[in-house]
Structure formats: C-alpha cells, structure tokens
KETOR-950087 format. One record per residue (C-alpha): residue in three letters; x, y, z. Coordinates in steps of 0.05 Angstrom, whole numbers, plus 32768, in hexadecimal, padded with zeros to 4 digits. Example, Ala and Ser with C-alpha at 12.3 -4.5 7.8 and 13.67 -1.06 7.14 Angstrom:
! KETOR-950087
   aa  east  north    up
  ala  80F6   7FA6  809C
  ser  8111   7FEB  808F
END
This chain:
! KETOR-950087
   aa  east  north    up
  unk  8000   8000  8000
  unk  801B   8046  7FF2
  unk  800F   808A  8013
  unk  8028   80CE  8006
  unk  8072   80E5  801F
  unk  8054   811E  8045
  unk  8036   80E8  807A
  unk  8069   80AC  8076
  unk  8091   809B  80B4
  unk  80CF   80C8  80C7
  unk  8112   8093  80BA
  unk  80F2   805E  8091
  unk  810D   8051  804E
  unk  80D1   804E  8015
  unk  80CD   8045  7FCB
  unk  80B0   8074  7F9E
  unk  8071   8059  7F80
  unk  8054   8097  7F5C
  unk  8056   80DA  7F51
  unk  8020   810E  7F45
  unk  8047   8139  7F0E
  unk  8000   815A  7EF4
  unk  7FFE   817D  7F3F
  unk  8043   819A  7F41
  unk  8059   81DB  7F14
  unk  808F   81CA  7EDF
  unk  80C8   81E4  7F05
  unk  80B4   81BF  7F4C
  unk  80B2   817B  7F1C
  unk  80F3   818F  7EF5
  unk  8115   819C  7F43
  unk  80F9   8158  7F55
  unk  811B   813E  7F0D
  unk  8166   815B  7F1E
  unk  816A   8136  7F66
  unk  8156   80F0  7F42
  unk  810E   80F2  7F65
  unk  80E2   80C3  7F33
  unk  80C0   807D  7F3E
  unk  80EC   8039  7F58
  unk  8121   8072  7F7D
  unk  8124   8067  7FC7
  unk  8117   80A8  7FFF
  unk  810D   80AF  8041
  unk  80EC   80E5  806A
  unk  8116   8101  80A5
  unk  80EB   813E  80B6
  unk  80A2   814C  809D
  unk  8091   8197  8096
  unk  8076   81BB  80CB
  unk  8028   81C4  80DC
  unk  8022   8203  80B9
  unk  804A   81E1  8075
  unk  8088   81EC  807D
  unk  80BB   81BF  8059
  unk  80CA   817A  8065
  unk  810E   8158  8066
  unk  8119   8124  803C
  unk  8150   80F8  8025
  unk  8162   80DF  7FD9
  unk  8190   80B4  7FDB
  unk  81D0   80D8  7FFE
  unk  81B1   811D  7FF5
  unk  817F   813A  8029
  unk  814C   816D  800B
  unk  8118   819A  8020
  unk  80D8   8192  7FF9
  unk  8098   81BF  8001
  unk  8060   8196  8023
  unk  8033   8194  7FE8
  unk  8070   8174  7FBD
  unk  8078   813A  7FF5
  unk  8030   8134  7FEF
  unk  802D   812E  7FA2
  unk  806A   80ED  7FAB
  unk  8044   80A9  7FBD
  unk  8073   8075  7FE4
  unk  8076   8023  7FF4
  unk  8098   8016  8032
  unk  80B5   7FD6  802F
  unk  8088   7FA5  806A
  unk  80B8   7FA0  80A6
END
C-alpha cells in the first residue's frame, strides 16, 4: 500500500511508487528531475514540514533536501513490510 511522503514515518526508507507531475508547476517537477526524484528511486523522510507548511526534510540517496509540503504530498511511497 502506498501513501503520500508528506505523512510517511520519519527514518524509514520507502520506494517511490508515483508521482503526481499534473499538480506540480514545471519548474517544481524539473527541481524534482535534477536531484534523480522519479519512480523505483529510494527516499526517506527525516523531518516533515511544520504545522503551518513549512518544508520537510528529505533524503535522496546521499543528498538531504527540503521540499515544500505540497511537493512531498504530490510523491506516493511503498515502505518495504518490516
């Protein structure tokens, strides 16, 4: 089952299963694009944005990024059954 990157678990490796590119602008998709962010790759959320949407931490890989709270919520994960 998947759910949206904005509400996964803080520390727990997931998968990418999908991406809503229709509800992000062209540059937000392209950003998304240049740190390898697409379907299969593997990310992790260390900090979710604040209660008044600030950003949420997230890491790609080796890179940590901040990503607005309606991008983390447009990025559908699989967390792997433990």
């Amino acid at each position: 089952m998947s759910h949206k990157l904005a509400h996964a678990a803080r520390n727990i490796p997931g998968t990418v299963s999908s991406i809503d590119w229709e509800s992000l602008s062209a540059s937000e998709a392209r950003r998304l694009r240049e740190f390898g962010l697409d379907e299969g790759v593997e990310v992790e959320l260390v900090k979710p944005g604040g209660w008044f949407g600030g950003p949420a931490a997230v890491r790609i890989g080796r890179m940590t990024v901040a990503l607005r709270r309606h991008v983390a919520e447009a990025i559908r994960i699989v967390v792997p059954a433990e």
